[in-house]
KEKE-3310 file (N, C-alpha, C; in steps of 0.2 Angstrom, whole numbers, plus 5000, padded with zeros to 4 digits):
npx = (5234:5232:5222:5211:5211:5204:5191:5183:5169:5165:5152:5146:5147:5137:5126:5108:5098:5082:5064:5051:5037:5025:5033:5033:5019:5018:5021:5015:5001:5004:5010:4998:4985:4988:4984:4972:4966:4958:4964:4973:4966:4962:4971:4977:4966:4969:4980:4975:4966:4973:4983:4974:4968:4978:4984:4973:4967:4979:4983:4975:4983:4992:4988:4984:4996:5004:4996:4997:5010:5012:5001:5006:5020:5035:5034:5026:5022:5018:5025:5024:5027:5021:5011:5010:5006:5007:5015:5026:5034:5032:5032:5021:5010:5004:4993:5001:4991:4993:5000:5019:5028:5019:5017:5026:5022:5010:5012:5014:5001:4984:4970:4955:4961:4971:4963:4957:4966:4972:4964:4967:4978:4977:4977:4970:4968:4970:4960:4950:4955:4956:4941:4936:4941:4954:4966:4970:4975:4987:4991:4990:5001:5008:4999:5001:5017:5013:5010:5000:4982:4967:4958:4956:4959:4964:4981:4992:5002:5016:5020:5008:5002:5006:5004:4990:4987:4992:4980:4969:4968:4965:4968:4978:4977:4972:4984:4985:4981:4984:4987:4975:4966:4952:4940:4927:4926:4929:4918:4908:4910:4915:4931:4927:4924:4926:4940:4939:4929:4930:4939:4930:4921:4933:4938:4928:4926:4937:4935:4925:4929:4929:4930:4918:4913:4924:4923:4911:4913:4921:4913:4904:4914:4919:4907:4904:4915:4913:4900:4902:4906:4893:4886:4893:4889:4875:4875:4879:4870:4858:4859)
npy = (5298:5295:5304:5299:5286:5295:5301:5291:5286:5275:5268:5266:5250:5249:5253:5253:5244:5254:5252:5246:5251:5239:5232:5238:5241:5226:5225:5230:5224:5213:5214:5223:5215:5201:5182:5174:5157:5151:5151:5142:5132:5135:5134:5120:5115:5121:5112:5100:5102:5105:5097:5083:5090:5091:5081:5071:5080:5079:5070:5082:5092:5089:5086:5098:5107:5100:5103:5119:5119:5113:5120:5135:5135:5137:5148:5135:5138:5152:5164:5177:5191:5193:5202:5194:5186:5199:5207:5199:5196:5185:5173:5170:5157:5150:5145:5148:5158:5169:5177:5174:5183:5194:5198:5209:5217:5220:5226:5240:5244:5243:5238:5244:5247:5237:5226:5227:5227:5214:5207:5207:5199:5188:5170:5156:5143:5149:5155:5148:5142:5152:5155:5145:5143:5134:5137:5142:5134:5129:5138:5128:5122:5136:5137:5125:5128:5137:5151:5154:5155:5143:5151:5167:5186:5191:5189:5202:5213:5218:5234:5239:5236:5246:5259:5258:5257:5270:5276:5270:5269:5260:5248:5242:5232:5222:5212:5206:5191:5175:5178:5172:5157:5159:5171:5179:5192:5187:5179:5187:5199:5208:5209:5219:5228:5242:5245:5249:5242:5228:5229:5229:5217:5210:5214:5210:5196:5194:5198:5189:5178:5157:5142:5138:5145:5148:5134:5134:5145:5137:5129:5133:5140:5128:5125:5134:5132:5121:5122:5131:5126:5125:5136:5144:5139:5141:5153:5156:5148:5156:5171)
npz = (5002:5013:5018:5010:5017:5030:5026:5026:5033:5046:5054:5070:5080:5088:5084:5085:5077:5069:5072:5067:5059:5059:5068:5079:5083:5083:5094:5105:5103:5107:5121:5127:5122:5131:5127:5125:5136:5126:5115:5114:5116:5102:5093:5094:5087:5076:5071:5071:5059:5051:5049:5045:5032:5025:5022:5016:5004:4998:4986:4978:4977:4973:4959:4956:4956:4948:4935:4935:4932:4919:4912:4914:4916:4926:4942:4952:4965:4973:4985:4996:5007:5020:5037:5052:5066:5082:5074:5067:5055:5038:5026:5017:5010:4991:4979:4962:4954:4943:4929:4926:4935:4938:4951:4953:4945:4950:4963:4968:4969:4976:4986:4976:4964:4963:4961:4949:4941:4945:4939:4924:4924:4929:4925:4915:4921:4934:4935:4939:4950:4958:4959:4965:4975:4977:4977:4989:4996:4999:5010:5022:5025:5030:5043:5050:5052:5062:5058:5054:5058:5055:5057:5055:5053:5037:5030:5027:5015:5021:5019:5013:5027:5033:5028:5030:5043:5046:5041:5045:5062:5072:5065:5069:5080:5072:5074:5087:5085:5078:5058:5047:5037:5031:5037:5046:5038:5026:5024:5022:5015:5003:4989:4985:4995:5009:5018:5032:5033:5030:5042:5055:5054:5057:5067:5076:5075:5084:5096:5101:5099:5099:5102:5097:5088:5079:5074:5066:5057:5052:5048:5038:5028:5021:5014:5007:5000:4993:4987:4977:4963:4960:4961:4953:4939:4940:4939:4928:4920:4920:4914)
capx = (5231:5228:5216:5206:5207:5201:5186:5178:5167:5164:5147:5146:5143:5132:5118:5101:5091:5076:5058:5048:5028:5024:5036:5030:5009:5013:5024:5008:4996:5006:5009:4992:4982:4988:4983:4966:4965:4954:4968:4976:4962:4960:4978:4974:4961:4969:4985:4972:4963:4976:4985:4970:4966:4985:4983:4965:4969:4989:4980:4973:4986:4996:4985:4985:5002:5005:4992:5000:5018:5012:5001:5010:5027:5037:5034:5020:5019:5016:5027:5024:5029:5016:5011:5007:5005:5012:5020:5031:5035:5032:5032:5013:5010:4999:4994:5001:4985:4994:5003:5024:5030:5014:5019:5032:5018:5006:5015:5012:4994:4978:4961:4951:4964:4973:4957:4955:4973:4973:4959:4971:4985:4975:4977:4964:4969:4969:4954:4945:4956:4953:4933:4935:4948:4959:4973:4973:4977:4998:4994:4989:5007:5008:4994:5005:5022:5013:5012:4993:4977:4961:4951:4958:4960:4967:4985:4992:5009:5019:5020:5002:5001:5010:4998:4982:4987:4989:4974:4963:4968:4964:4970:4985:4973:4971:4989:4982:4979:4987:4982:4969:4964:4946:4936:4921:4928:4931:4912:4903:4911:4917:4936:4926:4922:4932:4946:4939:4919:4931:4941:4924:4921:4940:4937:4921:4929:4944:4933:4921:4932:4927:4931:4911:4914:4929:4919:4904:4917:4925:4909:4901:4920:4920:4903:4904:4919:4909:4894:4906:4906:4885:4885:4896:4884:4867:4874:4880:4863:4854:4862)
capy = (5291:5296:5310:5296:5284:5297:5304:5285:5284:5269:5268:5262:5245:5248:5255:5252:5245:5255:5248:5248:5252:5232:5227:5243:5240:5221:5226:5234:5219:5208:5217:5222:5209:5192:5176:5170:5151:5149:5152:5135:5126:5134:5131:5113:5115:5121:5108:5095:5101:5107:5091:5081:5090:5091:5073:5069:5082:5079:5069:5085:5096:5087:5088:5108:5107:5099:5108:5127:5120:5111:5125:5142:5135:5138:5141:5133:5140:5161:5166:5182:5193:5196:5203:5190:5187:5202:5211:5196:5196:5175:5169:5165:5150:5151:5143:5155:5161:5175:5174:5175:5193:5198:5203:5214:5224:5224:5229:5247:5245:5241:5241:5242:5247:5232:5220:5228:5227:5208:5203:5205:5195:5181:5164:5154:5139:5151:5158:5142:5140:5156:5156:5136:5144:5130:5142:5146:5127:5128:5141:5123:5123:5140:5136:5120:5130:5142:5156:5156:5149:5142:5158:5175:5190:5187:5191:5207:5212:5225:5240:5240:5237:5252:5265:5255:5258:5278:5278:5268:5271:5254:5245:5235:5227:5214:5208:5202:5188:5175:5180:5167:5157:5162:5173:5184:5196:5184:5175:5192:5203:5206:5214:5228:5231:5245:5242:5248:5237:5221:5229:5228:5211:5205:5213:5204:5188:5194:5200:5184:5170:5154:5136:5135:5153:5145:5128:5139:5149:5133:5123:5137:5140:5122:5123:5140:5131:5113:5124:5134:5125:5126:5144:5146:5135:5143:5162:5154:5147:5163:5175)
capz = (5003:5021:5018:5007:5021:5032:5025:5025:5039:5050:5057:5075:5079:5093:5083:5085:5070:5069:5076:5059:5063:5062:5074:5086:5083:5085:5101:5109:5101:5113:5126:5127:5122:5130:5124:5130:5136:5121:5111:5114:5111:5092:5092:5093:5080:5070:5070:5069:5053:5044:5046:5041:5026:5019:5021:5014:5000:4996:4979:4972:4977:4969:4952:4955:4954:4941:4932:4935:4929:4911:4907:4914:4920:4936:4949:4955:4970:4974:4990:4998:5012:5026:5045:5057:5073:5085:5071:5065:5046:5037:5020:5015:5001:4988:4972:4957:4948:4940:4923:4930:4936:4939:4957:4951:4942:4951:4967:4969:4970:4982:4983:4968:4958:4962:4962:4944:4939:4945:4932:4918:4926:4931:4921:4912:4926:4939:4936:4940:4957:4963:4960:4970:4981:4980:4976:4996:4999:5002:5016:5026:5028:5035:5048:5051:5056:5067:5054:5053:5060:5050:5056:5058:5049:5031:5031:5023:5015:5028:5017:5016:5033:5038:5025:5033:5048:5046:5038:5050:5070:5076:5059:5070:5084:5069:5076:5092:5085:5071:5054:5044:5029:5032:5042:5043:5032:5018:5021:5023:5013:4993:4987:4983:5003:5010:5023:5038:5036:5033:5050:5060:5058:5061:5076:5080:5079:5090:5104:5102:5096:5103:5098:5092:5081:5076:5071:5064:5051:5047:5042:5032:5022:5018:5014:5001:4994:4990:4983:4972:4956:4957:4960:4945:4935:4939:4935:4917:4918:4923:4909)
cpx = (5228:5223:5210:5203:5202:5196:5181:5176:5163:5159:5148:5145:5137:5125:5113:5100:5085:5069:5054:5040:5025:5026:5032:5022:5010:5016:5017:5001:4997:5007:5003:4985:4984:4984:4978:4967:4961:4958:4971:4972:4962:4967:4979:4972:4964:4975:4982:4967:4969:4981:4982:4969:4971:4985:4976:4966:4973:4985:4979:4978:4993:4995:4986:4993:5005:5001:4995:5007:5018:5007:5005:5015:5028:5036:5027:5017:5021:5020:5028:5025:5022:5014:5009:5008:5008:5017:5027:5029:5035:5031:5025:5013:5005:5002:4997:4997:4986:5001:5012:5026:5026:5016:5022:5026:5013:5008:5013:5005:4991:4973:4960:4955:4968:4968:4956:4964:4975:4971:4962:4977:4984:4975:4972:4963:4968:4967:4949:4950:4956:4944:4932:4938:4950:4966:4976:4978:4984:4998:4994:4996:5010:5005:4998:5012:5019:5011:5005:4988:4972:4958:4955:4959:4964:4974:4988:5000:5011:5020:5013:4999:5000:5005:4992:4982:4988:4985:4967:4967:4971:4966:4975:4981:4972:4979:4988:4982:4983:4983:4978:4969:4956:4944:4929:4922:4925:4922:4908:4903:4916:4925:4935:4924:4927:4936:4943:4931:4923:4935:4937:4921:4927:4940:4934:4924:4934:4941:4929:4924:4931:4929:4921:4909:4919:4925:4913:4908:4918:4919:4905:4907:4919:4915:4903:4910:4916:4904:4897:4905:4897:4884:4886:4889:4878:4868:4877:4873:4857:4855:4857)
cpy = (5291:5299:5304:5293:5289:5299:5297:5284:5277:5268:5264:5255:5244:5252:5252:5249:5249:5252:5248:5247:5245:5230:5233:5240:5233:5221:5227:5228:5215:5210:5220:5220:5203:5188:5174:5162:5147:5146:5146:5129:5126:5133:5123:5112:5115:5116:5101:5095:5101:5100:5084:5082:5090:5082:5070:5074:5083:5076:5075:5091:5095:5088:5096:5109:5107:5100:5115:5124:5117:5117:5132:5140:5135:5144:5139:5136:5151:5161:5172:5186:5196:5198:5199:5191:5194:5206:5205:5195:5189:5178:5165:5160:5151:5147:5148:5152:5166:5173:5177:5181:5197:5202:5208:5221:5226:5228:5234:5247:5238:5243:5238:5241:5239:5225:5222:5227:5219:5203:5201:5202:5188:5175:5160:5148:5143:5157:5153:5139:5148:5156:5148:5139:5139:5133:5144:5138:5127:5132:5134:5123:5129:5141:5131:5123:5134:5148:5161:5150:5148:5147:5163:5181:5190:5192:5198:5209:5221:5233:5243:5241:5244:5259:5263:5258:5266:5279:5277:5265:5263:5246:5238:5231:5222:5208:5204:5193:5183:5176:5172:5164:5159:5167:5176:5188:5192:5182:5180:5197:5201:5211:5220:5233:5234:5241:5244:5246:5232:5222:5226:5223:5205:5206:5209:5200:5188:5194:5192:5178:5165:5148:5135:5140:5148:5138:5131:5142:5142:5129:5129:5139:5134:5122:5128:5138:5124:5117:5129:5136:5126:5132:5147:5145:5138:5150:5163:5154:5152:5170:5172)
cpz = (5010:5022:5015:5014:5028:5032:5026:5032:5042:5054:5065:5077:5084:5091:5081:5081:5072:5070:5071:5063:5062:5068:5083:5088:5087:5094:5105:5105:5107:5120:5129:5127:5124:5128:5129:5131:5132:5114:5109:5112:5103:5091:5089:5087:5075:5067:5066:5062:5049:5041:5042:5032:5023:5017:5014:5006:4995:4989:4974:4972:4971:4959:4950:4953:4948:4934:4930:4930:4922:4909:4909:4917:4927:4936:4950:4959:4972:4982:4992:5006:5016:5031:5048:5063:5079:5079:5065:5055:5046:5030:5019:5007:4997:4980:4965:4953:4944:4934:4927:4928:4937:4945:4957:4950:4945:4959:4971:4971:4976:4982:4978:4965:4957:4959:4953:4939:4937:4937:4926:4917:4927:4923:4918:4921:4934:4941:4940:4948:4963:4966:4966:4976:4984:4980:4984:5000:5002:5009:5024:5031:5033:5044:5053:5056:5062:5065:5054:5055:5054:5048:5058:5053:5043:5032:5026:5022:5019:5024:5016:5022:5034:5036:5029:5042:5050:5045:5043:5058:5073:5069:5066:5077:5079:5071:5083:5091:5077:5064:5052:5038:5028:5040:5042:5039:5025:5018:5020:5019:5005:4994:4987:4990:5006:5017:5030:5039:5035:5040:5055:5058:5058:5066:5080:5082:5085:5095:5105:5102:5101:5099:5094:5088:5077:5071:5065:5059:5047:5042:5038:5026:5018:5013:5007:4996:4992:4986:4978:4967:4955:4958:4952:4937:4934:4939:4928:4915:4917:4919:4903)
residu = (UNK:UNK:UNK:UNK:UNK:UNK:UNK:UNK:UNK:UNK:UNK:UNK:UNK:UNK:UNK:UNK:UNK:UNK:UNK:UNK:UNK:UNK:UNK:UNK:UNK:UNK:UNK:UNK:UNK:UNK:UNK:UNK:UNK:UNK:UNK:UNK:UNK:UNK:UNK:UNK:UNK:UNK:UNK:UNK:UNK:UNK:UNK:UNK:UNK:UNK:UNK:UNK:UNK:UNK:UNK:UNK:UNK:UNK:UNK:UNK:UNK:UNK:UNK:UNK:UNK:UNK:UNK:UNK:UNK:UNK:UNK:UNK:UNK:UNK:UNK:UNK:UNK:UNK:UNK:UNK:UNK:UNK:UNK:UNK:UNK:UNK:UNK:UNK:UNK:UNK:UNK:UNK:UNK:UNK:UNK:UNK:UNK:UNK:UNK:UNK:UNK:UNK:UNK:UNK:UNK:UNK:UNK:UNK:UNK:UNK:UNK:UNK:UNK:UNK:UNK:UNK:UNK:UNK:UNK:UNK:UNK:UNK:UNK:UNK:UNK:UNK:UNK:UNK:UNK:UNK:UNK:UNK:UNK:UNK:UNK:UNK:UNK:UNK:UNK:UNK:UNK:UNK:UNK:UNK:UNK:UNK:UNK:UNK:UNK:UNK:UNK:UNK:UNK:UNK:UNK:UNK:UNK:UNK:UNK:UNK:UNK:UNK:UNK:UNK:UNK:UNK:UNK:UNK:UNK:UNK:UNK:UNK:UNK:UNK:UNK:UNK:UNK:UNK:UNK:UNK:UNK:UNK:UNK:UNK:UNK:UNK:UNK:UNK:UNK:UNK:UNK:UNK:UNK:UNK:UNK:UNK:UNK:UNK:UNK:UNK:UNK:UNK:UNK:UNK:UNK:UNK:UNK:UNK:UNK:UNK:UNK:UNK:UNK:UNK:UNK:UNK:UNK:UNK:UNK:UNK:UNK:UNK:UNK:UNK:UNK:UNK:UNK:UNK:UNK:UNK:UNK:UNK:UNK:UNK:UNK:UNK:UNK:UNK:UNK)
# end
């Protein structure tokens, strides 16, 4: 009985956790990037859209809602693990456009194979809220806690991170900054654009961001999500 107790080893209690390469890159975002004086005015900004629109919108989101869980059930809402600001891990929201468990399966993958992978997961209803991108609507809340602003790099989940950032050098300078529900990436570039041409304009905006870039992204997002359904409509028509 002694000998058993013996062999069980008792790990110290003064050790460490290990520094996981989000939390190191976003160490050295913050540390080497502070906060420009800018930063607080989009701060502002973005308190004051995101609250308007959750407001001005709260009717349809409420229809999406109740849409996704009469035809594909619970859950309504897609909750996912992501890099933000500085390396800090958050909970992004999202409309579920994908039939339940997809996550599970699709997991492993990125890129293409994922963007192709997706297509067979996707729902009939959450076809028609991706192509509108109302589906990104619940991240209003993330913007709201702090988690995310209107404009910045689109947020990404931390095991990808950490491959992206082996791969492409300067990949963790997108933590400078909070990530986004839009940017120049999303208005300029398709899924099928590799990881380091949407890098080079998350940069852009980081070196440039301004409250009237910031206003300049916002009214052309708005603007590509209102002309949506007539895009849709004149490449039915155009076939």
């Amino acid at each position: 009985m002694n000998a058993a107790r013996s062999s069980v080893v008792i790990p110290p209690a003064d050790v460490e956790r290990r520094e996981t390469l989000a939390e190191r890159y976003g160490r050295m975002a913050h540390e080497g990037h502070p906060s420009r004086a800018v930063d607080i005015a989009l701060r502002g900004l973005d308190l004051t859209i995101a609250c308007l629109a959750s407001l001005v919108l709260s009717p349809l989101l409420l229809v999406v809602a109740a849409a996704i869980r009469l035809t594909s059930g619970s859950p309504v809402l897609y909750r996912g693990q992501r890099v933000g600001h500085a390396g800090r891990i958050f909970t992004m929201f999202k409309f579920r456009t994908l039939t339940p468990d997809a996550e599970a399966r699709l997991g492993p993958y990125l890129g293409h194979e994922l963007t192709r992978r997706t297509e067979g997961e996707v729902t009939r209803l959450g076809r028609v809220l991706r192509h509108m991108h109302l589906d990104e609507l619940p991240q209003l809340w993330n913007v709201a806690r702090g988690e995310m602003s209107i404009v910045g790099p689109r947020p990404i989940r931390p095991a990808f991170f950490e491959e992206l950032c082996e791969e492409i050098p300067q990949y963790w300078q997108r933590l400078v900054v909070d990530p986004g529900m839009t940017g120049f990436a999303q208005l300029r570039m398709t899924r099928e654009t590799s990881w380091s041409e949407k890098l080079a304009h998350d940069l852009e905006y980081i070196a440039d961001r301004s409250v009237a870039l910031y206003l300049r992204i916002v009214a052309a997002t708005v603007w590509r999500v209102l002309t949506s359904p007539f895009r849709a409509l004149a490449g039915i028509t155009s076939r």
